[in-house]
C-alpha positions in Angstrom: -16.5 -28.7 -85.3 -14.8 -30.8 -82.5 -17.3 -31.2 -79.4 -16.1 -32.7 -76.0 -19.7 -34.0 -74.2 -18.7 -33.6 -69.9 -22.5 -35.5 -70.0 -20.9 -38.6 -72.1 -17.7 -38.4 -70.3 -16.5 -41.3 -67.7 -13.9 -39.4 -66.6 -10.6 -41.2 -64.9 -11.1 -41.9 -60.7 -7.4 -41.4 -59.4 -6.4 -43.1 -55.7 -6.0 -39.8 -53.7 -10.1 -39.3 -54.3 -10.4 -37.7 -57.4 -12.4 -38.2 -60.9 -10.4 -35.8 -63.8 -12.9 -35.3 -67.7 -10.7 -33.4 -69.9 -12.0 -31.1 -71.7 -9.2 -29.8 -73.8 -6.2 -32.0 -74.0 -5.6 -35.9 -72.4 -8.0 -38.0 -73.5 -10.3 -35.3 -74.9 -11.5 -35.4 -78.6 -10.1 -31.5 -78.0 -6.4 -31.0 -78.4 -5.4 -27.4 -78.2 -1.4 -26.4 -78.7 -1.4 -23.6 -75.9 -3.3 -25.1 -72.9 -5.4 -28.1 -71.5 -9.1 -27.8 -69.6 -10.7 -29.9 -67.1 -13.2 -30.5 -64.7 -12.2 -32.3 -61.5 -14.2 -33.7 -58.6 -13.1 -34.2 -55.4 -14.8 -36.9 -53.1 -16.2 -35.2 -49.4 -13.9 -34.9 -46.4 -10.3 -35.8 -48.0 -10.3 -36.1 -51.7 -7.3 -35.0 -53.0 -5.2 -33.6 -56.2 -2.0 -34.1 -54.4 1.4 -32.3 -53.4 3.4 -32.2 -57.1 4.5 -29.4 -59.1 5.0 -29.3 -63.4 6.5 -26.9 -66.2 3.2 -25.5 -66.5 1.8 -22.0 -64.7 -2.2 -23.2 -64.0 -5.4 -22.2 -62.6 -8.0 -23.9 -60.7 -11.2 -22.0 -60.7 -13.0 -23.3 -57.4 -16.9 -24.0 -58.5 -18.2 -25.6 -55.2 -17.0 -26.8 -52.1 -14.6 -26.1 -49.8 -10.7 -26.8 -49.6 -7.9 -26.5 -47.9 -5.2 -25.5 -50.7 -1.3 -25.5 -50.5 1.2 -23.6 -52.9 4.9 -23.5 -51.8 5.3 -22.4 -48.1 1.5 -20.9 -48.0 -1.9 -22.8 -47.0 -5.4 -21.2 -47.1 -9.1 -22.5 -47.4 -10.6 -21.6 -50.7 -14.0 -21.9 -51.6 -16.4 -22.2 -54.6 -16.0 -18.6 -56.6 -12.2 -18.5 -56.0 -9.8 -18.9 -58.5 -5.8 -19.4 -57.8 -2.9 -18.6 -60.0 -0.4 -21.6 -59.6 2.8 -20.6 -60.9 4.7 -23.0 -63.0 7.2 -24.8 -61.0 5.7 -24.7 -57.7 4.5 -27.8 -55.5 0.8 -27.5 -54.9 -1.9 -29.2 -52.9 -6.0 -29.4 -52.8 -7.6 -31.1 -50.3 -11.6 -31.0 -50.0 -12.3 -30.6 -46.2 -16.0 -30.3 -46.9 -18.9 -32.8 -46.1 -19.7 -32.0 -50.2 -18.0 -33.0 -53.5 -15.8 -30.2 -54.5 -15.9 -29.6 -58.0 -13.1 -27.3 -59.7 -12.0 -26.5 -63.2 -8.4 -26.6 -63.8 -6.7 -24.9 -67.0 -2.8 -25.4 -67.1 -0.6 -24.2 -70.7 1.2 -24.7 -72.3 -0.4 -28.2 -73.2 0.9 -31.3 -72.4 1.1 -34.2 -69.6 2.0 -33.5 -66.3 3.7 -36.2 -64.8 1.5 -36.4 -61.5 -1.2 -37.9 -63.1 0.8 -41.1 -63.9 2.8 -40.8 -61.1 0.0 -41.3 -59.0 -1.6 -43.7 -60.5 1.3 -45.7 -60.3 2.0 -45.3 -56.5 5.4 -43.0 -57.6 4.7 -39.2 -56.4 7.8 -37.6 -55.0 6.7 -37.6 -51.0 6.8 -34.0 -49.6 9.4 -33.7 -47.2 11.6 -36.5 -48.5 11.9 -36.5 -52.7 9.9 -33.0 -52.7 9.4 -30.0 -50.8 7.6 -30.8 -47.5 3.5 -29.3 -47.1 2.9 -26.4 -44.8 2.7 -26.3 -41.2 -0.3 -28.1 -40.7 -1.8 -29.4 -44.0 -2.9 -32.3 -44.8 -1.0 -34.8 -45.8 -0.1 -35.9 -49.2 -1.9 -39.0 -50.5 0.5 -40.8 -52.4 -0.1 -44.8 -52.8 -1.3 -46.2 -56.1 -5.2 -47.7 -56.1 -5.0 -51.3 -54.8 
């Protein structure tokens, strides 16, 4: 039996405001073929997973908190009980505009990396509106520096 332990897990902090614990796939003890499982939380007023898109179709099933999320041309607030269908391909955006930590769990498949992990943390994320599509009218904007 293969156990991943969220209670034992550091997670990785990422510069746009942001700590990732895989649960299935990365740096979990749980490597599935077909998909990859996560918990993210998003620091209050701004924390971000960022504008990026990837092969795989995904879902982030909003636990608590409140954000503002973008997915191609569309922006809505979502809140905790939501989930959203991100199809694969498509540049997508979560920003928490709560006073709160916004916690979310994430599945994505197949499994694999996506590239905006490293991307980030290395200060190279396509820019929307330049190297990637731009955001909505009126979303917040990408966060896309590496941690200094």
């Amino acid at each position: 039996m293969i156990i991943a332990d969220l209670n034992k897990m550091a997670g990785r902090t990422f510069p746009a405001g942001r700590t990732t614990r895989n649960v299935a796939g990365g740096l979990s003890a749980i490597q599935a073929d077909a998909f990859c499982l996560g918990l993210v939380t998003l620091k209050p007023n701004g924390g971000q997973v960022p504008w990026h898109n990837h092969d795989q179709e995904e879902v982030y099933l909003i636990l608590e908190g409140t954000a503002e999320f973008c997915l191609g041309e569309e922006r809505q607030e979502v809140s905790g009980g939501q989930a959203v269908y991100i199809p694969s391909g498509v540049f997508h955006q979560l920003t928490n505009v709560g006073a709160s930590p916004l916690r979310l769990v994430y599945c994505y498949g197949p499994a694999g990396d996506v590239a905006h992990w490293r991307q980030e943390l290395d200060g190279t994320l396509p820019k929307a509106g330049i190297e990637a599509p731009p955001l909505p009218e009126g979303a917040h904007a990408q966060i896309t520096g590496a941690a200094g």
